[in-house]
C-alpha positions as CSV (number, residue, x, y, z in Angstrom):
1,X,21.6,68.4,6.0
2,X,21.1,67.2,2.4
3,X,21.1,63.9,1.0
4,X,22.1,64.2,-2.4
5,X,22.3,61.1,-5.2
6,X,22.2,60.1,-8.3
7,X,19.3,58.2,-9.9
8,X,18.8,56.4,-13.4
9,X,21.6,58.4,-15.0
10,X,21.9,61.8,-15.3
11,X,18.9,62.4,-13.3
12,X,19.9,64.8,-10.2
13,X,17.6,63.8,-7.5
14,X,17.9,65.7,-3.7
15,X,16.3,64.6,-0.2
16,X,16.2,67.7,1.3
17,X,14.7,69.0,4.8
18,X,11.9,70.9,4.1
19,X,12.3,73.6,6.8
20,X,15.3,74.7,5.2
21,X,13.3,75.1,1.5
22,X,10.1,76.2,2.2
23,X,9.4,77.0,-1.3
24,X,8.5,73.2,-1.5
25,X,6.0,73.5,0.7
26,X,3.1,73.9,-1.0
27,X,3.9,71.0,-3.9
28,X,4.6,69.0,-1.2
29,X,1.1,69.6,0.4
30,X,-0.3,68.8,-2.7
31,X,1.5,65.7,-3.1
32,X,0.7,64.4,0.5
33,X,-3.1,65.5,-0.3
34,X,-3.1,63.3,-3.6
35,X,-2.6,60.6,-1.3
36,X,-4.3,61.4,1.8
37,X,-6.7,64.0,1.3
38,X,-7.0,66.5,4.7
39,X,-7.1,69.9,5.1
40,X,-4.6,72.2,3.1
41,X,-4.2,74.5,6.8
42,X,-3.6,71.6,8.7
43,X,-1.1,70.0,6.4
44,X,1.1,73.0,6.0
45,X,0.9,73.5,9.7
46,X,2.2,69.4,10.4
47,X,5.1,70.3,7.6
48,X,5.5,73.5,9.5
49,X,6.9,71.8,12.1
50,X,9.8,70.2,10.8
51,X,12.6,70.8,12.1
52,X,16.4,69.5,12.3
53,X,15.5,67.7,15.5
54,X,12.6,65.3,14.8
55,X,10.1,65.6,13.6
56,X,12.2,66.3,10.2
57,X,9.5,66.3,7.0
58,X,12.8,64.9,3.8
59,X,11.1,66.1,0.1
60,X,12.3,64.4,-2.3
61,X,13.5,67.1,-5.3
62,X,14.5,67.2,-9.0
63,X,15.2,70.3,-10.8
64,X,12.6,72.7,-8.2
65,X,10.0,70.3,-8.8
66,X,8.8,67.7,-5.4
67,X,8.6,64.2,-6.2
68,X,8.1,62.7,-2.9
69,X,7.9,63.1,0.6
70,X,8.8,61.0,4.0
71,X,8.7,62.1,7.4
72,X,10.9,61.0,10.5
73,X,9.7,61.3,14.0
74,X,10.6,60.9,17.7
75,X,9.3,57.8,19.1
76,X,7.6,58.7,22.8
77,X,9.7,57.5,25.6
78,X,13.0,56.7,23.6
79,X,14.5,60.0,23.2
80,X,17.5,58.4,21.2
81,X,15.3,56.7,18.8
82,X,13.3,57.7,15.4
83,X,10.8,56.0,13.3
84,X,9.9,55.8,9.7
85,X,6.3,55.4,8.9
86,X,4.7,54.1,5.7
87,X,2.0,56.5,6.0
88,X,4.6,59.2,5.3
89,X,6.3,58.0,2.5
90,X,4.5,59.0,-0.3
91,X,6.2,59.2,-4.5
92,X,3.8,61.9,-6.6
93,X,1.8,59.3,-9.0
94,X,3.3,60.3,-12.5
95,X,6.6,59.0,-10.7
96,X,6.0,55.8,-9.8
97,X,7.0,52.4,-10.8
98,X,10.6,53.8,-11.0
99,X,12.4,53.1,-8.2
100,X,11.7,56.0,-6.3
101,X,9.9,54.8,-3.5
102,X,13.2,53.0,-2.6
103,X,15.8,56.1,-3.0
104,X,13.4,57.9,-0.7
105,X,13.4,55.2,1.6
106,X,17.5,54.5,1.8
107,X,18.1,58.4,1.8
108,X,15.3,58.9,4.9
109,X,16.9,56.1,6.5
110,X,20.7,57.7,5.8
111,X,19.3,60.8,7.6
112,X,17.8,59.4,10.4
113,X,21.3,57.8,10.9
114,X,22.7,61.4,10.7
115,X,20.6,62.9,13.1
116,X,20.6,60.4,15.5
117,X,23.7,60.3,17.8
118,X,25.7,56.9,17.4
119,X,23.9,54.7,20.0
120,X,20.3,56.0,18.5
121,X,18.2,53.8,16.9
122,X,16.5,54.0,13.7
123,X,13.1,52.2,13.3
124,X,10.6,51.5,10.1
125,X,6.8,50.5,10.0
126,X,6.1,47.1,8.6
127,X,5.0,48.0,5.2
128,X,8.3,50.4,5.0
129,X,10.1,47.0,3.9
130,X,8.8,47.2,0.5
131,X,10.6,49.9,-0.3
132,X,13.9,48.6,0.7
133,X,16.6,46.6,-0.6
134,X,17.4,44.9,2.9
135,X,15.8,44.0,6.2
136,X,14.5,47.2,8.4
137,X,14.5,46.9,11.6
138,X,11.9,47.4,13.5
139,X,12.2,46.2,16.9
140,X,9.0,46.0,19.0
141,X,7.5,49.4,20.2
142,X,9.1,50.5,23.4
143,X,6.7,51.0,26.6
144,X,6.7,54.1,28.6
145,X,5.8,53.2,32.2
C-alpha cells in the first residue's frame, strides 16, 4: 500500500510502508532518534517489525530522502481497531512549520482506513488533533476483562 499526494506544488511527497522499502530504514532511525534518542539496535529492531498487518511503521518520502515517520498499531483486546499515537509521528526538524505534520497525519489515517476491514475502527492520541484539519476520534480506551 502506498499513499501517494501532492504537497505545495510540484513537490512529490509518498507515505510509504517501511517494510516494503527498507532502504529508508536507517534515515528513518535517525529521524525518530532526533526526536527521541534510544538505542540505534533497538530502534531498527521496533521498525523491523512492521508489517502490512499492524503494527505498520508509514515514512513519509520525497525524492529517496525520509521526511517523517508515524506508526499505526493494534490496540489490545479490539482486534478490529488501530491507533495513532503522537509519540510516533515525528516530521525531520529542517521540515517543519510546513504543513507536514498534517499530510502525515491525513495519509496515516487514510491507511489505517485501508487496512482496517469496514466495521474497524480507527483511533488518535489526544495531542494527534493538532495535526489535523478535523475532529479525531478517539473514543475512550477499550477494557480487556
Amino acid at each position: 500500500m502506498m499513499c501517494e499526494g501532492h504537497f505545495s506544488g510540484s513537490e512529490r511527497l509518498e507515505v510509504v510502508e517501511i517494510h516494503h522499502h527498507p532502504q529508508l530504514l536507517e534515515q528513518c532511525c535517525d529521524i525518530l532518534n532526533m526526536e527521541w534518542p534510544r538505542s540505534k539496535t533497538v530502534r531498527l529492531r521496533s521498525l523491523m517489525m512492521s508489517c502490512d498487518s499492524l503494527p505498520t511503521c508509514l515514512v513519509l518520502v520525497q525524492s529517496s530522502e525520509v521526511l517523517g515517520h508515524s506508526k499505526l498499531s493494534p490496540i489490545p483486546g479490539l482486534p478490529l481497531g488501530c491507533v495513532i499515537h503522537s509519540g510516533s509521528i515525528v516530521v525531520h526538524p529542517e521540515h517543519r512549520g510546513k504543513g507536514l505534520g498534517k499530510f502525515l497525519m491525513a495519509k496515516t489515517e487514510e491507511c489505517a482506513k485501508r487496512t482496517l476491514p469496514a466495521s474497524g475502527n480507527v483511533t488518535a492520541s489526544e495531542r494527534c488533533r493538532c495535526y489535523s484539519n478535523r475532529p479525531v476520534n478517539i473514543p475512550p480506551p477499550p477494557t480487556v476483562t
